[in-house]
C-alpha positions as CSV (number, residue, x, y, z in Angstrom):
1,X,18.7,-22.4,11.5
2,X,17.8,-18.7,12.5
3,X,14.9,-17.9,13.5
4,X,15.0,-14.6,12.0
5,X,16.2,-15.8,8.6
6,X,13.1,-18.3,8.9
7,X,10.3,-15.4,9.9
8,X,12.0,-13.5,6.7
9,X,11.6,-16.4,4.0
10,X,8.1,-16.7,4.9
11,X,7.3,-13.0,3.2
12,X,6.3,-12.8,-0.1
13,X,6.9,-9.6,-1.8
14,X,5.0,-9.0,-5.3
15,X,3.4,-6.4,-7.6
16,X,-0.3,-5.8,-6.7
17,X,-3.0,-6.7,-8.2
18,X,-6.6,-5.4,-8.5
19,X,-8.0,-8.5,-5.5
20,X,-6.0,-6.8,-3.3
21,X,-8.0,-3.9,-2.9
22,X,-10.0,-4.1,-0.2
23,X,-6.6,-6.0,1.8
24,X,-4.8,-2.6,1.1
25,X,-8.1,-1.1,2.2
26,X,-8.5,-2.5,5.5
27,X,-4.7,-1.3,6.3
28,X,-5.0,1.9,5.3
29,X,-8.2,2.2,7.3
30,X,-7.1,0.7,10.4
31,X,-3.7,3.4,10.0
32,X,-6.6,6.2,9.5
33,X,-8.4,5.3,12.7
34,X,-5.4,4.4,15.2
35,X,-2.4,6.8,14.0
36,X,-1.9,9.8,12.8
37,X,0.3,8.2,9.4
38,X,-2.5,9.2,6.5
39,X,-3.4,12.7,6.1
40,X,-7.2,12.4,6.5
41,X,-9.7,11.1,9.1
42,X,-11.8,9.7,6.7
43,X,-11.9,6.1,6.3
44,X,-11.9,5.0,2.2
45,X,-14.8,3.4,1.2
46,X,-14.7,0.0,-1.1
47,X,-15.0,1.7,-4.1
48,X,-12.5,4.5,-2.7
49,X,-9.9,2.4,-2.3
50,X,-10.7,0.3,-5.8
51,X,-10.2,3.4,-7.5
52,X,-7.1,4.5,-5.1
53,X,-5.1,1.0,-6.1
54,X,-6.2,1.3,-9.9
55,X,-4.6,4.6,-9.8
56,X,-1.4,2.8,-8.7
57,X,-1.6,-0.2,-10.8
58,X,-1.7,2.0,-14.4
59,X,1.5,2.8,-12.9
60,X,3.3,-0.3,-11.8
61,X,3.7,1.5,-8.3
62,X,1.7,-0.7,-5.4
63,X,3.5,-3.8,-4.1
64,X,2.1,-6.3,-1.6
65,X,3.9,-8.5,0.9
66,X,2.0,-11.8,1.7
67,X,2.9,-14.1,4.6
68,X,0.7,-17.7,4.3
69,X,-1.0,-16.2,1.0
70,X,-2.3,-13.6,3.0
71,X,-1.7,-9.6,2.6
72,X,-0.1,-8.7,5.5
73,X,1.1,-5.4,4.1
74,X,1.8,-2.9,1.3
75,X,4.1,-0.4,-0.2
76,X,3.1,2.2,-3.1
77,X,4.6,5.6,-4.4
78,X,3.4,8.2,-7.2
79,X,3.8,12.0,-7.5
80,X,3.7,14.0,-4.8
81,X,1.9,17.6,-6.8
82,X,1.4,17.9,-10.2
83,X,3.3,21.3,-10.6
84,X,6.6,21.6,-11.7
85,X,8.6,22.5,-8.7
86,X,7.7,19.0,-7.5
87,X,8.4,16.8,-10.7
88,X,11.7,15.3,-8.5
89,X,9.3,14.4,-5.5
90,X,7.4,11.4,-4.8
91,X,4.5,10.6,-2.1
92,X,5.6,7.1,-0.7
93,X,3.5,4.7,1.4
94,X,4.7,1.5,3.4
């Protein structure tokens, strides 16, 4: 079989759900203090990044992918501004 076809079944994409928190946490953090792919420097604290996921779970819009039952990573979208011009425009993170 292919090895790359084997690696694939192994990930698990689902909806989030609030225990993933502080998995989704950790990633963001660890993006906020080695790269430059979050626009802040400030790492979210536990209860930063409960209320960050909740946010995204009232709207069905935060997706994890597990590998062994373990997060290994996330996706999540939601509106970019809140004024009009941007109402076509979405902030996306993978």
């Amino acid at each position: 079989m292919n090895p790359i076809y084997e690696r694939s079944r192994a990930v698990t994409v689902r909806p989030a759900r609030s225990g993933d928190a502080e998995a989704i946490r950790a990633i963001r953090n660890h993006a906020v203090e080695h790269s430059t792919a979050l626009w802040t420097q400030s790492p979210q604290s536990p209860a930063e990044g409960a209320a960050w996921l909740a946010a995204h779970l009232e709207r069905g819009s935060a997706f994890v992918a597990e590998v062994a039952d373990e997060v290994a990573g996330f996706a999540a979208y939601g509106p970019w501004r809140s004024l009009d011009g941007y109402r076509h425009t979405v902030e996306d993170s993978v």
